[in-house]
C-alpha positions in Angstrom: 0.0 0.0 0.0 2.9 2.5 0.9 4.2 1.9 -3.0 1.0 2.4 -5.1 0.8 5.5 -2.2 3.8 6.9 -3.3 3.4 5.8 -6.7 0.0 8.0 -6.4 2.1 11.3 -5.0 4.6 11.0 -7.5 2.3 11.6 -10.3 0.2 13.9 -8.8 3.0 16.2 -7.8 4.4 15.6 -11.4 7.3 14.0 -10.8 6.7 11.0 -13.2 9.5 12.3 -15.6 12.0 11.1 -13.3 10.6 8.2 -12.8 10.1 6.7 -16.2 13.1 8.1 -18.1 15.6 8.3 -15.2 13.9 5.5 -13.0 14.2 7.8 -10.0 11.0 8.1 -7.5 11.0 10.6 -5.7 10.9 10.9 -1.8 7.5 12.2 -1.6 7.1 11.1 1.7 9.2 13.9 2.6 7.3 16.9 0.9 4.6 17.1 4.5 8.2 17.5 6.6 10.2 20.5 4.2 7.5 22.2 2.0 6.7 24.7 4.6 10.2 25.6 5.1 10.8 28.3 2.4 14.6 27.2 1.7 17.2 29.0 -0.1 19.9 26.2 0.8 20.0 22.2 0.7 22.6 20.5 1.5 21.7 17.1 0.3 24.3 14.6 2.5 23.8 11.3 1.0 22.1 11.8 -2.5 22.0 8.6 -4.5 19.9 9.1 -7.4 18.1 12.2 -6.3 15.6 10.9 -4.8 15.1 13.9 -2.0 16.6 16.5 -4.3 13.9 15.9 -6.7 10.9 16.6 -3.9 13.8 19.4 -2.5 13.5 21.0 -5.9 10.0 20.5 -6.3 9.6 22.3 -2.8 11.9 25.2 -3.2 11.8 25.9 -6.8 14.6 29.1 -6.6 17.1 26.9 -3.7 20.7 26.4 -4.6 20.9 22.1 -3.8 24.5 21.0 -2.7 24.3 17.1 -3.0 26.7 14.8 -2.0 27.0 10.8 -3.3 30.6 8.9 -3.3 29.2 5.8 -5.4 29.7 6.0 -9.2 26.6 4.5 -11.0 24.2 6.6 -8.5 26.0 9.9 -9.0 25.7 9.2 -12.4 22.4 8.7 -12.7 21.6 12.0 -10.5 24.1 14.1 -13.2 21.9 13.1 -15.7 19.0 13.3 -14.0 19.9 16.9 -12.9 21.7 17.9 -16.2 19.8 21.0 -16.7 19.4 22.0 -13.4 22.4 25.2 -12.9 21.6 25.8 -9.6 21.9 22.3 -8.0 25.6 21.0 -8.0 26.9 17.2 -7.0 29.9 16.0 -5.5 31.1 13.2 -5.9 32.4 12.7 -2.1 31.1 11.2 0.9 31.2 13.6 4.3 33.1 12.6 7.5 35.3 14.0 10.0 38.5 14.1 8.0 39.7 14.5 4.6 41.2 11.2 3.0 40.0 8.2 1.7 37.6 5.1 3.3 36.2 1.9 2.8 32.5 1.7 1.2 30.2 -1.3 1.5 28.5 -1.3 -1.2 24.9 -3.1 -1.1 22.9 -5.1 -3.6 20.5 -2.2 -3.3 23.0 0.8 -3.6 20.8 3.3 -1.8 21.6 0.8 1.2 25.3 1.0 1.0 27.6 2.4 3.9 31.5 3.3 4.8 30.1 0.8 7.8 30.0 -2.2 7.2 26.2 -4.0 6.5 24.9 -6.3 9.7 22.8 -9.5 8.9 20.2 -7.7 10.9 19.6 -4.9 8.0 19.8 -7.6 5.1 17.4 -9.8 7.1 14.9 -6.5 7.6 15.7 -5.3 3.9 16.0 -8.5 2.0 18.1 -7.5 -1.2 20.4 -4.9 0.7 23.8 -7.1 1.6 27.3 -6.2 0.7 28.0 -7.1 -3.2 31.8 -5.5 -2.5 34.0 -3.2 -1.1 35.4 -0.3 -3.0 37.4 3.1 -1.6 35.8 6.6 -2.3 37.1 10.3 -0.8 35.6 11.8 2.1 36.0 15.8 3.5 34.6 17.6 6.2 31.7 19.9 4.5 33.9 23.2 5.3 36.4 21.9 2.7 33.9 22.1 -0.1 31.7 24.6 1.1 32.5 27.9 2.5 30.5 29.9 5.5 29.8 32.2 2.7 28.6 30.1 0.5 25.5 28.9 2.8 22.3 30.6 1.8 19.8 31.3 4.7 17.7 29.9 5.4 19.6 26.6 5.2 18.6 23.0 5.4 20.7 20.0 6.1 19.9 16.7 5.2 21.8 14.1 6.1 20.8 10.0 4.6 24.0 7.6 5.2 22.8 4.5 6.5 24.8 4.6 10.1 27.5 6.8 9.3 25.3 10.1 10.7 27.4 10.8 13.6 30.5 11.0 11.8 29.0 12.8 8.7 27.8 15.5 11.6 31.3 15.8 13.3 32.2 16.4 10.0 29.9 19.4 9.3 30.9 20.9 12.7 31.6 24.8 12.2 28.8 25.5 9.7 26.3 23.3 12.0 25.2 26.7 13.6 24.3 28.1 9.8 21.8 25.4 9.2 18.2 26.7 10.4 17.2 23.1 9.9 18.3 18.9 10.0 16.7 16.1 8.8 18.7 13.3 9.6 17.6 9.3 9.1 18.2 7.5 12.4 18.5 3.6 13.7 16.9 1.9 16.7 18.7 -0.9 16.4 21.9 -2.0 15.2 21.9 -2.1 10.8 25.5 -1.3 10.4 28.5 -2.0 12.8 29.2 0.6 15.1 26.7 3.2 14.2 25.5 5.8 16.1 21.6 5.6 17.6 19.2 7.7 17.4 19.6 9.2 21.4 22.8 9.9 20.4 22.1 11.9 17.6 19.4 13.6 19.4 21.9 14.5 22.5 24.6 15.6 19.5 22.3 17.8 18.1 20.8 18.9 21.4 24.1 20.2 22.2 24.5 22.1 19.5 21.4 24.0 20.0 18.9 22.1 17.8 15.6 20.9 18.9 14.0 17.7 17.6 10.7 18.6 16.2 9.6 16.0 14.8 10.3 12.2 14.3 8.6 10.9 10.3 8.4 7.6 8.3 9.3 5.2 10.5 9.8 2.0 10.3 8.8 -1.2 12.1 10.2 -5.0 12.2 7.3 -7.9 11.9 7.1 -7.5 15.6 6.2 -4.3 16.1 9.7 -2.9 17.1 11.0 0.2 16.1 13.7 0.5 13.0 14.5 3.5 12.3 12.9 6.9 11.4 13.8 10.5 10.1 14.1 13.2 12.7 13.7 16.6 11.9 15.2 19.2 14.0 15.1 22.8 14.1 18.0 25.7 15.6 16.8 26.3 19.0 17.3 30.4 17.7 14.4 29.9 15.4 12.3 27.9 17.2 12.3 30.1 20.1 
């Protein structure tokens, strides 16, 4: 039901051209959480195919979109996707706390892939998302491919990276207080080794003056328990 659902949204909000000529559906489920935010700025941490820069564009016609996605065949398919599109940019980079190189897990599924490595417990919850290989991409801090200057207010970070979310967010530290907004996917549970859970993304940010405003989409196991979900937070300045 959640598919012919989203199948539904996509074509209402006509966003079907992605979808048959780039095979990209876009994350519609996230237009209720950001349409209301009147965005000049996205910084799209974790892009894929342009799935949530689609509905970001769609949302915020004028916005400049910074998007970030280390895998080849994904960033591909988002260049081409966005070809015509001069004021959304990609770089070809994963985010993280320093600049050098790291191991990627890549999954059967690509939007599923991680730089940590892939527990039985996702590919038993997500059948079709286990490692298919390893392979080595860059990663930077987001200061060392995107100024203070550069951020257009008001500013929304979103941040998609299948565990890594703590470590993407040290690496954003310094332009974290620029960002009126964060939407950030979380974990209950354990999916990849050594991740970060949700509490502790939601003291991290806490710290940092942002206040969690809302918790969306979340997911369930066959029992009922918890997954994971995407938090939105907002800059305790704005909210206040």
């Amino acid at each position: 039901m959640k598919k012919i659902f989203k199948l539904i949204q996509i074509f209402r909000r006509g966003l079907s051209p992605a979808l048959l000529r780039n095979n990209v559906a876009a994350g519609v489920e996230h237009r209720p959480v950001i349409a209301h935010l009147g965005c000049k700025h996205v910084v799209d941490i974790g892009a894929n195919r342009g799935q949530f820069a689609l509905i970001a564009r769609k949302c915020f016609p004028d916005a400049k979109i910074d998007s970030f996605e280390p895998l080849v065949e994904p960033a591909d398919s988002f260049q081409a996707l966005f070809q015509n599109d001069h004021y959304t940019q990609l770089h070809r980079l994963a985010i993280g706390a320093n600049e050098g190189e790291a191991k990627i897990h890549v999954s059967n599924r690509d939007d599923s892939s991680s730089l940590l490595p892939i527990t039985d417990t996702q590919s038993t919850l997500f059948p079709g998302t286990s490692e298919c290989e390893v392979r080595i991409v860059n990663v930077a801090p987001l200061r060392d491919i995107i100024s203070e200057s550069e951020i257009q207010q008001p500013a929304l970070l979103k941040v998609d990276v299948q565990g890594f979310e703590m470590e993407v967010l040290h690496g954003c530290e310094g332009l974290l207080g620029l960002f009126h907004y964060i939407y950030v996917e979380c974990s209950f549970i354990e999916l990849y080794v050594g991740q970060a859970f949700a509490d502790e993304v939601i003291a991290f940010l806490r710290k940092r003056n942002f206040i969690l405003d809302g918790i969306y989409n979340p997911c369930y196991d066959k029992k009922g328990k918890a997954v994971q979900a995407d938090f939105f937070f907002v800059a305790r300045k704005i909210a206040e």
